[in-house]
Steps between C-alpha positions, in 0.01 A plus 500: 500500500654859444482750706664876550745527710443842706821426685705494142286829374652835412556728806301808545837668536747548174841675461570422901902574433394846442346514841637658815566300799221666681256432196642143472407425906169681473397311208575183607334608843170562312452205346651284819151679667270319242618155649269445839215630318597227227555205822141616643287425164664120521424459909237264453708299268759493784242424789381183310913419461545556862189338625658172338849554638407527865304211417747311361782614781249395819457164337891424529555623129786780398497814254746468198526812316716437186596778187807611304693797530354814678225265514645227668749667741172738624369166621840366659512822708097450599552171600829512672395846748224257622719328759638777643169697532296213607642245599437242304736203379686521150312319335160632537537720203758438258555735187695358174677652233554409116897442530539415840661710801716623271278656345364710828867703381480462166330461197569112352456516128148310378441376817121634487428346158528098615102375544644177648748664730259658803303177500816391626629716747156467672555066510830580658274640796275209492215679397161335583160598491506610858689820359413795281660674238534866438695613105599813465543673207462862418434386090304230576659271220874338625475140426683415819197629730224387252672144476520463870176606559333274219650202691388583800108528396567141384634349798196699666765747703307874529614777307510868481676763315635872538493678144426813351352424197110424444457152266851366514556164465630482938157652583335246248691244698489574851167368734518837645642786311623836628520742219614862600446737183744797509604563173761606315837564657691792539818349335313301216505099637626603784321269724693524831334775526134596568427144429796394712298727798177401429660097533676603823187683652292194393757222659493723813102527538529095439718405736423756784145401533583126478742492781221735689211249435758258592536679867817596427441881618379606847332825481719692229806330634784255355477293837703186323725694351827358480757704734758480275655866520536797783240636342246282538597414865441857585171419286380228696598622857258811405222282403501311837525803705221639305264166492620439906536833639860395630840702530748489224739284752222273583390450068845439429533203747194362342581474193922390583285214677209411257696602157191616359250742578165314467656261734604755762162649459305188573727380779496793692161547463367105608802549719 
């Protein structure tokens, strides 16, 4: 089936080299504002997508998100910052990339174009039906997200999809789509950038109010958090002196005895 590509269309913008720096940055700025408004006409395409993933999570399952390029490393950062933030094991949500790790650095040559090769990748994780699968792809046409996700609806594995074009063969594909409309980009194909921000946006909304429905949040708060810097020591010990009404002295030994702050919460608190 063809289709237009907005994401390959002209840009609204010509003869940018004759621009001024503060033209340039405005410019881009203007059309950057376009993108939320662009996210919110898809968000009941991503509440039926995220319906299924917490579905799929509380039944023992895990969230693969796999892509190419911009694409593929926006979903590598996604899935790794969910550990950290809440808690959750490594392999709860997994992002893979046409090429490999090395490819997180850079770019591996026709890695995007195998059909055979993200199938793949996902068997080395033992896929199984338990799990659901997430492409993303800002065109909405690289063989190694389509062929992945064509496997998958045959071994009966849910999928799902991040792109930014309306009819593409991945939103043909996918069991639930997520297409994001924003148009033409300011550097013509350009699509690291306002679809690059609408995929990031949409990948946080996803995976925010999963770990949430999950009970991963307490109130607004990161309470499983992984204490892995100063900073979020100094994090945590605010959070318990704010949930417990304690001194700073008297947080601190909490969470130095509990190592997290849920925990120290809870204890102190049935203590």
């Amino acid at each position: 089936m063809s289709f237009i590509k907005t994401t390959e269309s002209d840009s609204k913008h010509n003869h940018l080299e004759k621009m001024s720096v503060p033209e340039l940055l405005q410019n881009i700025n203007n059309e950057d504002k376009t993108v939320a408004y662009s996210v919110e006409k898809s968000l009941p395409q991503i509440e039926k997508l995220t319906e299924k993933i917490v579905e799929k999570l509380n039944a023992g399952g895990r969230l693969f998100y796999i892509g190419a390029g911009t694409s593929g490393r926006l979903g590598i950062v996604d899935a790794s910052e969910c550990p950290p933030t809440f808690g959750v094991p490594h392999d709860l949500v997994i992002g893979l990339i046409a090429g490999g790790d090395t490819a997180i650095r850079k770019a591996v040559e026709f890695a995007e174009d195998s059909e055979n090769q993200g199938w793949k990748d996902l068997q080395k994780e033992n896929i199984s039906e338990k799990d659901i699968v997430i492409g993303i792809a800002a065109s909405g046409t690289t063989p190694y997200v389509i062929g992945a996700l064509k496997k998958c609806n045959e071994n009966n594995i849910s999928t799902g999809c991040i792109t930014c074009n309306e009819g593409s063969p991945l939103a043909l594909t996918a069991q639930f789509p997520i297409v994001v409309i924003v148009g033409p980009e300011f550097v013509t194909g350009s699509s690291r950038m306002k679809a690059g921000t609408a995929q990031k946006l949409v990948l946080n909304m996803i995976s925010t109010t999963a770990m949430i429905q999950l009970g991963r949040v307490k109130g607004n708060k990161m309470v499983d958090m992984q204490l892995s810097n100063n900073k979020l020591v100094d994090r945590g010990v605010r959070m318990i002196m704010t949930e417990l009404n304690v001194s700073e002295k008297e947080a601190q030994t909490l969470l130095e005895k509990y190592k997290n702050v849920r925990a120290a919460i809870n204890n102190f608190k049935n203590g």
